[in-house]
KEFIMI-88868 format. One record per residue (C-alpha): residue in three letters; chain; x, y, z. Coordinates in Angstrom, 2 decimals. Layout:
% residues N
r:Ala c:A x:X y:Y z:Z
...
END
This chain:
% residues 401
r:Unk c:A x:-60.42 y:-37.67 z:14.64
r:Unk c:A x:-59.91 y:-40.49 z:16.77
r:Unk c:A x:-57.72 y:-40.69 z:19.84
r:Unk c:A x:-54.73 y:-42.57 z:18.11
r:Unk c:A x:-54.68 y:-40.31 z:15.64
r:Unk c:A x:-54.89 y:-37.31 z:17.82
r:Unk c:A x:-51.92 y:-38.42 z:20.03
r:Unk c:A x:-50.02 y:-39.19 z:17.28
r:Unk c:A x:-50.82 y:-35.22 z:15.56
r:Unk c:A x:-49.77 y:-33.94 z:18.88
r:Unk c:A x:-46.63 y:-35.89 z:19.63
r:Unk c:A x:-45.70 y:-35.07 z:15.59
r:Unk c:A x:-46.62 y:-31.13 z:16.72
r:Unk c:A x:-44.33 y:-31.18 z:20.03
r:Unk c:A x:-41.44 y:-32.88 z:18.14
r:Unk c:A x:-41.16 y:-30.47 z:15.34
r:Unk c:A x:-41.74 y:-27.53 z:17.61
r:Unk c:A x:-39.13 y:-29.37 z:20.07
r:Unk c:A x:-36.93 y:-29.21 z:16.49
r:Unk c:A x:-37.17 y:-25.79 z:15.66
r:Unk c:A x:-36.84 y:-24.33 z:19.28
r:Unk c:A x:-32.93 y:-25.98 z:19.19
r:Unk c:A x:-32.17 y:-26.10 z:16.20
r:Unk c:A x:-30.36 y:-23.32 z:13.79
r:Unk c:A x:-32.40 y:-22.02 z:10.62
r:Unk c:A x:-31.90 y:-25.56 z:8.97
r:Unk c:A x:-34.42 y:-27.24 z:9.84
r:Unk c:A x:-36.92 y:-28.98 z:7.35
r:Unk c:A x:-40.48 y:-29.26 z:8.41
r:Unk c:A x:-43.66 y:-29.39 z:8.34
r:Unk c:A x:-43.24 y:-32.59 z:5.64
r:Unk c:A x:-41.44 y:-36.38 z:5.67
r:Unk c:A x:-39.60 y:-36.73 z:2.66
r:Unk c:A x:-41.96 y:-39.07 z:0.83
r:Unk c:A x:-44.76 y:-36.08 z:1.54
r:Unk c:A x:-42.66 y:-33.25 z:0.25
r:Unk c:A x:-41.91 y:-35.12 z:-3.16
r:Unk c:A x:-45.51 y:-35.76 z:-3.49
r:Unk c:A x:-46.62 y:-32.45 z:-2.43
r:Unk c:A x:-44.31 y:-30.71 z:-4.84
r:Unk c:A x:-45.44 y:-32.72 z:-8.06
r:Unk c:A x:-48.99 y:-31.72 z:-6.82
r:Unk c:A x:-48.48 y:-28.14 z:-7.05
r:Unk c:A x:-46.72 y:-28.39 z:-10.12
r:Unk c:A x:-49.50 y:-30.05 z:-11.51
r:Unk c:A x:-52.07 y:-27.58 z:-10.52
r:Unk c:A x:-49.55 y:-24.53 z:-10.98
r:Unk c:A x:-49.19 y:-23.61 z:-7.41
r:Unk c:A x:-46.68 y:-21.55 z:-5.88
r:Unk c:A x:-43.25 y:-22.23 z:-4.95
r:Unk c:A x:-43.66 y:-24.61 z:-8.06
r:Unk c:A x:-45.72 y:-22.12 z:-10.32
r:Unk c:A x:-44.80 y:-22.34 z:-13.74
r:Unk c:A x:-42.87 y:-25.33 z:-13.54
r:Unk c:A x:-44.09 y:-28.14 z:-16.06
r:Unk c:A x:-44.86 y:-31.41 z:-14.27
r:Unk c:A x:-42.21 y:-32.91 z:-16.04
r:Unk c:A x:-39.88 y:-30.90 z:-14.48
r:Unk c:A x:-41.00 y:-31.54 z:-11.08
r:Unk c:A x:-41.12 y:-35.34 z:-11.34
r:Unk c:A x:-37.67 y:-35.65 z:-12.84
r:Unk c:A x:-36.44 y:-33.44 z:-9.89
r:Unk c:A x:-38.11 y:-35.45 z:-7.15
r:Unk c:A x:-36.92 y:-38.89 z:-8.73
r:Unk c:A x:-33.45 y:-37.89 z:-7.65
r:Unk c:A x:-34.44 y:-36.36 z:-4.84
r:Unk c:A x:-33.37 y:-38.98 z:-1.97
r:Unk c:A x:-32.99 y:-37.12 z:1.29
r:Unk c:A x:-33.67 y:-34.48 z:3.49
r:Unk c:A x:-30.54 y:-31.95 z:1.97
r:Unk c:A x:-30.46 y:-28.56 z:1.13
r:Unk c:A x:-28.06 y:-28.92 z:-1.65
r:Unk c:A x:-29.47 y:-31.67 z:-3.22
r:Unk c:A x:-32.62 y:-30.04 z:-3.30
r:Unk c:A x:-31.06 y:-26.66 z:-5.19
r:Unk c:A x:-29.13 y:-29.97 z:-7.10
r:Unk c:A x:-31.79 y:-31.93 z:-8.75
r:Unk c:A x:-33.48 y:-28.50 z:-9.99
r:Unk c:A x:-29.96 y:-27.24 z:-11.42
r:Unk c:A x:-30.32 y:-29.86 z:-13.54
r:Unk c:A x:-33.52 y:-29.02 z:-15.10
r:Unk c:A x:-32.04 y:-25.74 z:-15.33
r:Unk c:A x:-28.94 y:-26.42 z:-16.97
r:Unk c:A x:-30.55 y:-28.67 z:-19.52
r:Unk c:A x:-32.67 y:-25.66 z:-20.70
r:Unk c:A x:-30.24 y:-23.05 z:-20.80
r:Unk c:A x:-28.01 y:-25.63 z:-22.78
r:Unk c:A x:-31.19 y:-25.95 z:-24.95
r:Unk c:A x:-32.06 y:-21.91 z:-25.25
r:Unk c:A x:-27.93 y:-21.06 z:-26.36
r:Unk c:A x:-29.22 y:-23.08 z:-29.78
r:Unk c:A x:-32.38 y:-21.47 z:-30.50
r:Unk c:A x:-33.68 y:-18.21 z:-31.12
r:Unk c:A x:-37.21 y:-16.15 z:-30.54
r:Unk c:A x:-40.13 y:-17.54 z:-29.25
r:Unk c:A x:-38.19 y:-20.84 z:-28.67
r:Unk c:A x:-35.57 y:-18.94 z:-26.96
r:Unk c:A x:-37.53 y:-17.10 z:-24.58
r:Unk c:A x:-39.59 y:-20.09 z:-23.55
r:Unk c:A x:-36.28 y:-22.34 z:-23.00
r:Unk c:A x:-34.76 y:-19.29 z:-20.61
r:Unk c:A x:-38.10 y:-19.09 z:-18.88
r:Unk c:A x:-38.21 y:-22.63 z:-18.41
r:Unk c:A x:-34.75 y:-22.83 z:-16.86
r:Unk c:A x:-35.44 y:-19.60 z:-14.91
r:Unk c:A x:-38.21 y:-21.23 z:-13.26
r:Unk c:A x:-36.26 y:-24.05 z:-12.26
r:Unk c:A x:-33.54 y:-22.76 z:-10.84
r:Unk c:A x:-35.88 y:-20.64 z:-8.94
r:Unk c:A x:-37.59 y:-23.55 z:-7.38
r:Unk c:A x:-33.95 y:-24.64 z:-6.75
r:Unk c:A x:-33.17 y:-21.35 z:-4.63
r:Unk c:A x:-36.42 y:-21.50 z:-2.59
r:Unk c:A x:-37.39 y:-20.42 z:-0.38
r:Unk c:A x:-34.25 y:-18.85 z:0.59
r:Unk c:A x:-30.80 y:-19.00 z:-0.81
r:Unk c:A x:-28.81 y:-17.58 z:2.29
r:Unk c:A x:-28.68 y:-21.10 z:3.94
r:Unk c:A x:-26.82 y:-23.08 z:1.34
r:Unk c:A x:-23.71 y:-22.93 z:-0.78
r:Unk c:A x:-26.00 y:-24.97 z:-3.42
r:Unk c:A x:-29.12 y:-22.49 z:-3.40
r:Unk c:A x:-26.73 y:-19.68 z:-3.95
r:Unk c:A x:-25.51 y:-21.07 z:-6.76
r:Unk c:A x:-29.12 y:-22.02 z:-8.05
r:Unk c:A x:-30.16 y:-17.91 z:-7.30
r:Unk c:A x:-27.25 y:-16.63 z:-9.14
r:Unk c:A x:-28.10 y:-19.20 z:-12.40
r:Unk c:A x:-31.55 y:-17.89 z:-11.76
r:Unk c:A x:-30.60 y:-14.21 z:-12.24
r:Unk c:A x:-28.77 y:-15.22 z:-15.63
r:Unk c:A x:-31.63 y:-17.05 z:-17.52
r:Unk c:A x:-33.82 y:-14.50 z:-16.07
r:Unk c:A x:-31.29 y:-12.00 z:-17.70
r:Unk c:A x:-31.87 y:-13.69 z:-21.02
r:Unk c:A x:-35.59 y:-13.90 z:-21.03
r:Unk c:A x:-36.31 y:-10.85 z:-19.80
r:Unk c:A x:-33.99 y:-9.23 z:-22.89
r:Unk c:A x:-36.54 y:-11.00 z:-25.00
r:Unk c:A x:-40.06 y:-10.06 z:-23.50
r:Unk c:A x:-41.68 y:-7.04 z:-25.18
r:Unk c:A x:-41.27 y:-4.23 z:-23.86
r:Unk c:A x:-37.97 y:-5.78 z:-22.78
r:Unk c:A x:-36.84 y:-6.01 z:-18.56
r:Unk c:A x:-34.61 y:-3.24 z:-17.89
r:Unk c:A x:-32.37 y:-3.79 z:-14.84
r:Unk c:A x:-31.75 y:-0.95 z:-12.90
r:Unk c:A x:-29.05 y:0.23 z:-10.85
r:Unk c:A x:-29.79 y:3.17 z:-7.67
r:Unk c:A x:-26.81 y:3.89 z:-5.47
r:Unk c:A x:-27.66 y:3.46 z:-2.08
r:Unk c:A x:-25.60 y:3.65 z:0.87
r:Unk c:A x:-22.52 y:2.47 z:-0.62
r:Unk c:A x:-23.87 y:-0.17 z:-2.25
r:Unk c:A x:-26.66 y:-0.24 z:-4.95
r:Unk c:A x:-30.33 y:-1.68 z:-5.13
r:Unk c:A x:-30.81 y:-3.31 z:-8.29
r:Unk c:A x:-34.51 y:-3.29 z:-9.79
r:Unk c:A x:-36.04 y:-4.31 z:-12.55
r:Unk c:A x:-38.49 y:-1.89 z:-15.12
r:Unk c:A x:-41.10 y:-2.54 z:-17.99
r:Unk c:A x:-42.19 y:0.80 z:-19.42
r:Unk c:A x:-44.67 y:0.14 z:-22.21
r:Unk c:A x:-44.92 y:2.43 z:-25.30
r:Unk c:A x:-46.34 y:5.78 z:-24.94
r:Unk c:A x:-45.89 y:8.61 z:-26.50
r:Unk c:A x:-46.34 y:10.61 z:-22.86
r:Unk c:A x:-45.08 y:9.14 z:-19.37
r:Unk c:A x:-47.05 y:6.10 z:-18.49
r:Unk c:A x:-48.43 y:5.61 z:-14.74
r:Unk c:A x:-46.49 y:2.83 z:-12.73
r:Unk c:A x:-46.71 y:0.07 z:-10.23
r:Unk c:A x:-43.76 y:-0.70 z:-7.60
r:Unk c:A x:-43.64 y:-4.24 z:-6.65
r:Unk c:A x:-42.34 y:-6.00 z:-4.04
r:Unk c:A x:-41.42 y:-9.52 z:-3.70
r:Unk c:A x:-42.68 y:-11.94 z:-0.83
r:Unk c:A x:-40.67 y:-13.23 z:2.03
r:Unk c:A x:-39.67 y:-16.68 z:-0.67
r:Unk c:A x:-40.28 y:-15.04 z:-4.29
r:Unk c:A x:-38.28 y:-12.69 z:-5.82
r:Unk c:A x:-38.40 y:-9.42 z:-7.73
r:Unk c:A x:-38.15 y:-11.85 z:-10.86
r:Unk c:A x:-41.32 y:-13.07 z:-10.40
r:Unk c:A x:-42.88 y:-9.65 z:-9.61
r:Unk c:A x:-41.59 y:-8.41 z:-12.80
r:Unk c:A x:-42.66 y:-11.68 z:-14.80
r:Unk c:A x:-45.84 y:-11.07 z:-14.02
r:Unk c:A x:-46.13 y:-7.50 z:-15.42
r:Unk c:A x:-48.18 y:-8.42 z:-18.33
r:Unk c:A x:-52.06 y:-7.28 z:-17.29
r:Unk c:A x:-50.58 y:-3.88 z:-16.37
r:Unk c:A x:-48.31 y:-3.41 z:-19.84
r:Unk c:A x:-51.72 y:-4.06 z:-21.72
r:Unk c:A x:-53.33 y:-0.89 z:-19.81
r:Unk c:A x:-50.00 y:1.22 z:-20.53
r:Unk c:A x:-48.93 y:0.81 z:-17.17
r:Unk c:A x:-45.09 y:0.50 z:-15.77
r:Unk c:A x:-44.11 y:-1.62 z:-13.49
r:Unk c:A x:-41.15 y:-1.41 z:-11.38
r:Unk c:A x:-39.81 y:-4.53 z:-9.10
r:Unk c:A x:-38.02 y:-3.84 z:-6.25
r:Unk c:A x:-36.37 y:-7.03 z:-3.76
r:Unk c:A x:-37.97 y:-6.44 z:-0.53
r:Unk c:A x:-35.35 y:-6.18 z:2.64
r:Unk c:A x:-33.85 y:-9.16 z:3.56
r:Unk c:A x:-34.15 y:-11.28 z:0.25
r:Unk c:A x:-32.52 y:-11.54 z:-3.05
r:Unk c:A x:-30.41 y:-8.36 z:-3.82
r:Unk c:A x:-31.76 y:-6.23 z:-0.95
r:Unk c:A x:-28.80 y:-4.40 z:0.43
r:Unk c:A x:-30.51 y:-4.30 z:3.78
r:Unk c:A x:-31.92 y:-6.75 z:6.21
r:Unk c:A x:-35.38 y:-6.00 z:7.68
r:Unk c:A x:-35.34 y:-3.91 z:10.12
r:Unk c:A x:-37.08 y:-0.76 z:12.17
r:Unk c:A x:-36.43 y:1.89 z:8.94
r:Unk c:A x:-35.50 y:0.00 z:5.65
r:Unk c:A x:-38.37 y:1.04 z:4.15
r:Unk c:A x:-35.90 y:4.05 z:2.77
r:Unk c:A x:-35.06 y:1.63 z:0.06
r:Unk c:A x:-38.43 y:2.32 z:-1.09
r:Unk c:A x:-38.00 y:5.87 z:-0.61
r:Unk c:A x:-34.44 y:5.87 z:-2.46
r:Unk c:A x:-36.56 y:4.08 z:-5.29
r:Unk c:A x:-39.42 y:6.67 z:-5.18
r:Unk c:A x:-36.52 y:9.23 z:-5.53
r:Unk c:A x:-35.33 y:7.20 z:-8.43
r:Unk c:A x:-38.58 y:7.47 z:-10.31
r:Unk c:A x:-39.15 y:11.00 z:-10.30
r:Unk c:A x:-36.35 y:11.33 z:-12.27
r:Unk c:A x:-37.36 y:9.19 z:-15.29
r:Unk c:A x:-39.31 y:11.26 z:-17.77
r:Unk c:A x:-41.28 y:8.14 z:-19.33
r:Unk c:A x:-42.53 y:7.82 z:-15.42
r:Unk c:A x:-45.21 y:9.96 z:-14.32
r:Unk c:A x:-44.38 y:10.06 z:-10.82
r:Unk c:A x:-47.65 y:11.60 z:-9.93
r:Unk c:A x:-49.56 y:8.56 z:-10.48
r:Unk c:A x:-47.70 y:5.17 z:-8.73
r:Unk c:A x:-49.12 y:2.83 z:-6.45
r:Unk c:A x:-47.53 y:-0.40 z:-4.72
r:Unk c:A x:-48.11 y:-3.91 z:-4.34
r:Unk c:A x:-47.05 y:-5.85 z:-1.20
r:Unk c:A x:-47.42 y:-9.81 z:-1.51
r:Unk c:A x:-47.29 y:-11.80 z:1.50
r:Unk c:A x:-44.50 y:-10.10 z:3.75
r:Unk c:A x:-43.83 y:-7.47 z:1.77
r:Unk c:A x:-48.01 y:-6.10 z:2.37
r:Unk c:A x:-46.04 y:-4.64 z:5.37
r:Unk c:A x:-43.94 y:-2.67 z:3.13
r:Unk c:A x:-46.43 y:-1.79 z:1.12
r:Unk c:A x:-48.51 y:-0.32 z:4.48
r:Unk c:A x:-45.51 y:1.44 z:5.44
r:Unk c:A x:-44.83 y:3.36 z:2.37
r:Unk c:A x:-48.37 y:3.66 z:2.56
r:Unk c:A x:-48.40 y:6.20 z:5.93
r:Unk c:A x:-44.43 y:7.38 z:5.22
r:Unk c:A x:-44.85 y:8.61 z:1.83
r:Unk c:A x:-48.40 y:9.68 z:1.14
r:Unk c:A x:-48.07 y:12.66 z:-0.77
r:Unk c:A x:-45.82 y:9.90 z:-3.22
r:Unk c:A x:-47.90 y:7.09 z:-3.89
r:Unk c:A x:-51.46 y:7.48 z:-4.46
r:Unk c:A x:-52.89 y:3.73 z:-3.29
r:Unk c:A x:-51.28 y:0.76 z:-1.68
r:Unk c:A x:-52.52 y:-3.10 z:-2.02
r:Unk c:A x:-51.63 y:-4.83 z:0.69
r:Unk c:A x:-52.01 y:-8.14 z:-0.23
r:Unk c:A x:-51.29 y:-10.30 z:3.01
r:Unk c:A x:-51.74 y:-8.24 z:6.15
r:Unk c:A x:-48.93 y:-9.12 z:8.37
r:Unk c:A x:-48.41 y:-5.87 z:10.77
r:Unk c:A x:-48.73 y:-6.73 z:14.78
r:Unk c:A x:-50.05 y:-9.82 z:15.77
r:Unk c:A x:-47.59 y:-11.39 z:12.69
r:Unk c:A x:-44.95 y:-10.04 z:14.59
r:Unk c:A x:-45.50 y:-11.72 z:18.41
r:Unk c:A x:-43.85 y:-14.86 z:19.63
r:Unk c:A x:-47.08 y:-16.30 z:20.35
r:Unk c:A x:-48.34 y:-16.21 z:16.58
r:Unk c:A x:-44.73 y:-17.49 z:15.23
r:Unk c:A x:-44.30 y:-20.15 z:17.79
r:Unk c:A x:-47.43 y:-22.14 z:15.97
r:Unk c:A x:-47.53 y:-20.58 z:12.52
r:Unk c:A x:-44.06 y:-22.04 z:11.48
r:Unk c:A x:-45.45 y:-25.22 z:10.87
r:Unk c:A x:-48.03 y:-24.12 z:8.62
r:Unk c:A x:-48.76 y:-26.68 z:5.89
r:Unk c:A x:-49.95 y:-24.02 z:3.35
r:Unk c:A x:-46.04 y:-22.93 z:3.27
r:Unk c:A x:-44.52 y:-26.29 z:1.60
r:Unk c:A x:-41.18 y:-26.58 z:3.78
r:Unk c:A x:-39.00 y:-24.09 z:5.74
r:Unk c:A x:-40.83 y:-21.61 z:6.56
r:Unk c:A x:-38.58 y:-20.89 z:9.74
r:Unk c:A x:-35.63 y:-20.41 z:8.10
r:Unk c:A x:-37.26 y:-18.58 z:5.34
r:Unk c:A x:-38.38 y:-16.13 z:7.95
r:Unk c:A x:-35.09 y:-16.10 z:9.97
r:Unk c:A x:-32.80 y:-15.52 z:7.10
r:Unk c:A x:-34.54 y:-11.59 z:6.49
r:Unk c:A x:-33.38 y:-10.70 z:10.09
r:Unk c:A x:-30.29 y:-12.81 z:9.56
r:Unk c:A x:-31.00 y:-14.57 z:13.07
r:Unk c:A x:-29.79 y:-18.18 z:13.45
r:Unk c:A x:-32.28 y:-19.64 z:16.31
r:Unk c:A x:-35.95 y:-19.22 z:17.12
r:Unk c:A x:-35.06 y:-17.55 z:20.87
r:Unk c:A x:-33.16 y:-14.48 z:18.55
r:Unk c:A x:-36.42 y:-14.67 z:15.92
r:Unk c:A x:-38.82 y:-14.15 z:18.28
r:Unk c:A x:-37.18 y:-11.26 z:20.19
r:Unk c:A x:-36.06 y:-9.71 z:16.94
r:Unk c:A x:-39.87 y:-9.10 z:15.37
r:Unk c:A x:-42.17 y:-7.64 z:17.69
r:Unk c:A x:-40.45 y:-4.10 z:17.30
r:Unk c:A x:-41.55 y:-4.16 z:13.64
r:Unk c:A x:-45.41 y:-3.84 z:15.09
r:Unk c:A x:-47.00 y:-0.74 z:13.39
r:Unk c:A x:-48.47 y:-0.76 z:17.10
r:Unk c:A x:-45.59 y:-0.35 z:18.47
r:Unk c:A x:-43.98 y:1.83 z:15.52
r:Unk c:A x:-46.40 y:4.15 z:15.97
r:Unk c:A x:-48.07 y:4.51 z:12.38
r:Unk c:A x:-51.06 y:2.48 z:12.70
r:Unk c:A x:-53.44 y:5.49 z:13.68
r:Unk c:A x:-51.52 y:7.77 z:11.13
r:Unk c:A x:-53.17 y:8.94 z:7.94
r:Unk c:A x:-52.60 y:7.33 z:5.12
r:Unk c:A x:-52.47 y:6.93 z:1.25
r:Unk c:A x:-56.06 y:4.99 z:0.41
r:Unk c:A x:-55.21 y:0.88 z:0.68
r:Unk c:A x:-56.90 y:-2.36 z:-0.25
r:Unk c:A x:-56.58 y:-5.04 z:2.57
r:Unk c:A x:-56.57 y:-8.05 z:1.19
r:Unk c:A x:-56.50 y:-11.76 z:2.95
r:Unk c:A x:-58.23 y:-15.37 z:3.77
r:Unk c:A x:-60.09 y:-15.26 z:6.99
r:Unk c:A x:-58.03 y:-18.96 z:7.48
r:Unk c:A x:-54.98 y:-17.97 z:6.68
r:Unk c:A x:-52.09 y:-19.63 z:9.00
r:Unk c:A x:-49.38 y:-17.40 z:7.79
r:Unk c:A x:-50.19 y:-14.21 z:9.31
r:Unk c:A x:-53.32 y:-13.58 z:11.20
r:Unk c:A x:-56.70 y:-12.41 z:9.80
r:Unk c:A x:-56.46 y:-10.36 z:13.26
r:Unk c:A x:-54.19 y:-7.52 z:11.62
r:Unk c:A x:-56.13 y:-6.74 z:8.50
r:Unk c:A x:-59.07 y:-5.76 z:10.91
r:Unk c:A x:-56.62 y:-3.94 z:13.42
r:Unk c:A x:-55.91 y:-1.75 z:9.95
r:Unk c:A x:-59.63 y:-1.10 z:9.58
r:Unk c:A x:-60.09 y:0.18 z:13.01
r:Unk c:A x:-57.36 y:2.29 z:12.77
r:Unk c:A x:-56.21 y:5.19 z:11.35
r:Unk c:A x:-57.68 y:6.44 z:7.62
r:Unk c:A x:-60.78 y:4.59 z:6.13
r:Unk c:A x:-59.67 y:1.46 z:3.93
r:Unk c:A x:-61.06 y:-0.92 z:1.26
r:Unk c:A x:-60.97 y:-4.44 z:2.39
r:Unk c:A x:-61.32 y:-7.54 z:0.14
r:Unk c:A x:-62.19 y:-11.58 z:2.73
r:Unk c:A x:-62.22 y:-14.49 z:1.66
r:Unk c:A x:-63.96 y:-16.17 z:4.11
r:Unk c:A x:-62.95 y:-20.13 z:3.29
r:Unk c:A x:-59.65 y:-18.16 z:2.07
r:Unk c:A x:-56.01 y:-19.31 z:3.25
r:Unk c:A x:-52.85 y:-17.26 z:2.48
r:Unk c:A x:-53.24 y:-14.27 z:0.92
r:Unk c:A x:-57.08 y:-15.18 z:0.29
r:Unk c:A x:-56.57 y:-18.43 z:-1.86
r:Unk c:A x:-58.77 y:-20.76 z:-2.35
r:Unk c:A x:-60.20 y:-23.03 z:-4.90
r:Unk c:A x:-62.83 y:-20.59 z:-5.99
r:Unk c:A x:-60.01 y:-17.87 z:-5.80
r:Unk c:A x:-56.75 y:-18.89 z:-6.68
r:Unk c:A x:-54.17 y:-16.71 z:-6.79
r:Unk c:A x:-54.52 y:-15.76 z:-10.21
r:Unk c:A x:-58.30 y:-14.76 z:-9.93
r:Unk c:A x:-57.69 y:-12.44 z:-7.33
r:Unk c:A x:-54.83 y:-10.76 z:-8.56
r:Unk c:A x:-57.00 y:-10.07 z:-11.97
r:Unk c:A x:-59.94 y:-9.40 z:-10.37
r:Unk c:A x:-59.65 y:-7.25 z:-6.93
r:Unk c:A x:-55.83 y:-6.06 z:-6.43
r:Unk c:A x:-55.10 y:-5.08 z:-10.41
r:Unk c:A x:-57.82 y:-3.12 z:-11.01
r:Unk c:A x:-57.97 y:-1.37 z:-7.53
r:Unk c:A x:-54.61 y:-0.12 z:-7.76
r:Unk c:A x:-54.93 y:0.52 z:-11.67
r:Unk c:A x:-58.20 y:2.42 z:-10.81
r:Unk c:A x:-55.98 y:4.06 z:-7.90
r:Unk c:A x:-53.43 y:5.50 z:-10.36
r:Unk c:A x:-56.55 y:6.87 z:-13.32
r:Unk c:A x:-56.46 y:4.05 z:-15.28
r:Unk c:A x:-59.87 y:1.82 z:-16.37
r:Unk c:A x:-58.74 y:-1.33 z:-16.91
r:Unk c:A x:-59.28 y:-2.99 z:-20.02
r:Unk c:A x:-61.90 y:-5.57 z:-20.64
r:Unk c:A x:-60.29 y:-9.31 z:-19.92
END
């Protein structure tokens, strides 16, 4: 790089950090305008997440209208997409049906992302989500069975696929990400319903219907759900495992030490569980370009903070360090990550290793978040290392692909 271009990098560095250190949990970033449109048609071409499953189509007819910086208009030119499907699936049945309600889920998913706490517009796009996803899921096979657990007053709401079995089936609880939801945990359920296995979809703390913000202790929504399963007699509650994504791997490792004798393996996919949690680490990986805008509000909307001074002091009392558990045994987990990830540092999956129980760990060494890369996308490694581990996990040999 020469020295123009490295002034220039740093001045564009110090501005948006200058941005995000004043500002509230609005502000855009890492991307100009004219970057984010073309970045979003990108993934959308190549299927990459937030835009995964969205047809290209979709994306450039979104970012046509897409003029400025807003979060409303962004939730906006997806809503349309959205609507024009849903108007579409009310006409047609079956097959047709279910891909027209997937099509508009999708979108108005994209419209929500990645949070929809920060905008009168991206609520509205999460709460048309939850309807076409209401109308697909009725059609999958075995159908998505929403679930209601009282809890606290309130209620967490879940979503189940039990295949058919003529005795009660092993299960999976997933948890969404810090910017997905427990819609697209349970959408992607269909590897495990072709080895008779349940999965169960829970919104981690902070983020869709969670009733609870993340905190020191609401893991016991997890528990409450554990509690929940043992009651179901097509669940065999003797053989679950979970699967954290992204943020939720800490949930996944927490469950992990608080409720061995429950679950009998953990994946925790994205190892964010002391160094994640320090100022020092935030401070430089909010402007991570592997996230593709937002990724400070995203993160300040699951403590419900408003500016990065209240972030920073909130997390570090999440440590597992400084919770005490990291040196606790354990139910057996897979650690996996990418040795260049920017979201949450390569540093905690080997502070895991060295403490505590023995664990399985899966590196991608030219790996970014969550171990992607172009050799390992995110669909290779889900159907080759964390599917069959926890499937193994639970006594069940996955089928041939």
């Amino acid at each position: 790089m020469n020295k123009k271009n490295l002034i220039s990098g740093l001045l564009v560095m110090i501005g948006a950090l200058a941005l995000i250190s004043s500002a509230s949990a609005q502000s855009w970033g890492p991307r100009s305008l004219g970057e984010l449109k073309q970045e979003t048609i990108r993934r959308a071409s190549e299927n990459l997440g937030p835009i995964t499953g969205v047809l290209v189509e979709d994306a450039e007819r979104a970012m046509a209208d897409f003029d400025r910086l807003d979060q409303d208009l962004w939730a906006d030119v997806w809503m349309r997409n959205g609507n024009d499907y849903m108007a579409r699936a009310a006409d047609a049945s079956g097959d047709a049906a279910r891909e027209l309600y997937y099509n508009a889920w999708r979108n108005f998913n994209v419209g929500r992302w990645p949070t929809e706490r920060h905008s009168d517009g991206k609520r509205e796009s999460y709460e048309s989500a939850l309807r076409a996803f209401n109308e697909y899921g009725k059609l999958l096979d075995p159908p998505v069975e929403t679930v209601r657990i009282p809890f606290e007053g309130s209620e967490l709401v879940a979503y189940l696929r039990v295949p058919a079995s003529d005795e009660p089936v092993p299960l999976i609880l997933g948890i969404n990400g810090l910017d997905s939801r427990k819609e697209d945990v349970i959408a992607g359920a269909d590897r495990y319903i072709a080895n008779g296995v349940g999965v169960f979809a829970l919104d981690m703390p902070g983020t869709g219907q969670s009733p609870v913000l993340v905190d020191v202790g609401s893991e016991r929504v997890f528990s409450a759900a554990l509690d929940y399963l043992a009651t179901r007699n097509d669940i065999d509650a003797d053989r679950i495992g979970i699967q954290g994504r992204s943020w939720s791997g800490y949930w996944a490792a927490v469950v992990a030490y608080l409720e061995t004798s429950r679950v009998r393996g953990a994946a925790i996919h994205g190892v964010g569980i002391h160094g994640y949690y320090q100022p020092e680490w935030q401070e430089h990986a909010i402007l991570s370009e592997e996230y593709l805008f937002d990724l400070f509000p995203a993160r300040a909307a699951v403590y419900d903070t408003k500016t990065m001074e209240e972030f920073l002091a909130y997390g570090p009392r999440l440590s597992l360090v400084e919770r005490g558990l990291i040196e606790q045994p354990s139910a057996p987990m897979l650690l996996v990550n990418g040795e260049l990830d920017t979201q949450q540092p390569i540093a905690d999956l080997y502070l895991m290793m060295q403490n505590g129980d023995p664990k399985q760990a899966w590196v991608n060494p030219v790996g970014g978040h969550m171990g992607r890369s172009k050799e390992w996308p995110m669909g290779r490694i889900l159907s080759e290392v964390v599917e069959p581990w926890l499937m193994r996990q639970i006594g069940v040999e996955p089928k041939p692909r």
